[in-house]
N, C-alpha and C positions, 0 to 999 in steps of 0.2 A: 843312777844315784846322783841326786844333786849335791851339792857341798859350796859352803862358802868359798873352797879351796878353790873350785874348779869353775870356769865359765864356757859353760858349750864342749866339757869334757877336758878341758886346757885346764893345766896346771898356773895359778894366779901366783906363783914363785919364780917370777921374772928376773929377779935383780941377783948378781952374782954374790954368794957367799949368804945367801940368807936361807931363812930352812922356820917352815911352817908345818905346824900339827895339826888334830882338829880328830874329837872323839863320836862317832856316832854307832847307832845300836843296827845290828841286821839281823833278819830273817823275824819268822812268822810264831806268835800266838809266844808257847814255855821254850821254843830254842833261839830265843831272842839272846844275842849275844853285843855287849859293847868292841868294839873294836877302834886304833886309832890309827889313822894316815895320816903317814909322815913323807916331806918332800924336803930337798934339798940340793940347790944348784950349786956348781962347783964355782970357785971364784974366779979360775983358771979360763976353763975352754968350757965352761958355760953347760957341762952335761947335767942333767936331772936327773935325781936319783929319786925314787917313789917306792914306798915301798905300805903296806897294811898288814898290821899285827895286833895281836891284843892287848901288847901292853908298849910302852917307851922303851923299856929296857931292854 
């Protein structure tokens, strides 16, 4: 899966305390489903958190 998010599988949420979404659809033909990934670097010690669900909330 490519994504604007990611380059070469790398998360593009470099900078500490920021956090980027990004909506796209998976799977084949009627179980086509939207789903969104969401990333989020801590400001602190710099950990990623990633996580893909269907909705924000």
């Amino acid at each position: 899966m490519t994504t604007r998010m990611t380059i070469n599988g790398v998360s593009t949420c470099a900078e500490a305390g920021t956090e980027k979404y990004e909506r796209f659809q998976s799977g084949i033909g009627r179980r086509r489903r939207t789903l969104v990934q969401y990333d989020y670097r801590h400001p602190i010690d710099r950990e990623l958190f990633s996580c893909v669900k269907p909705t924000l909330d």
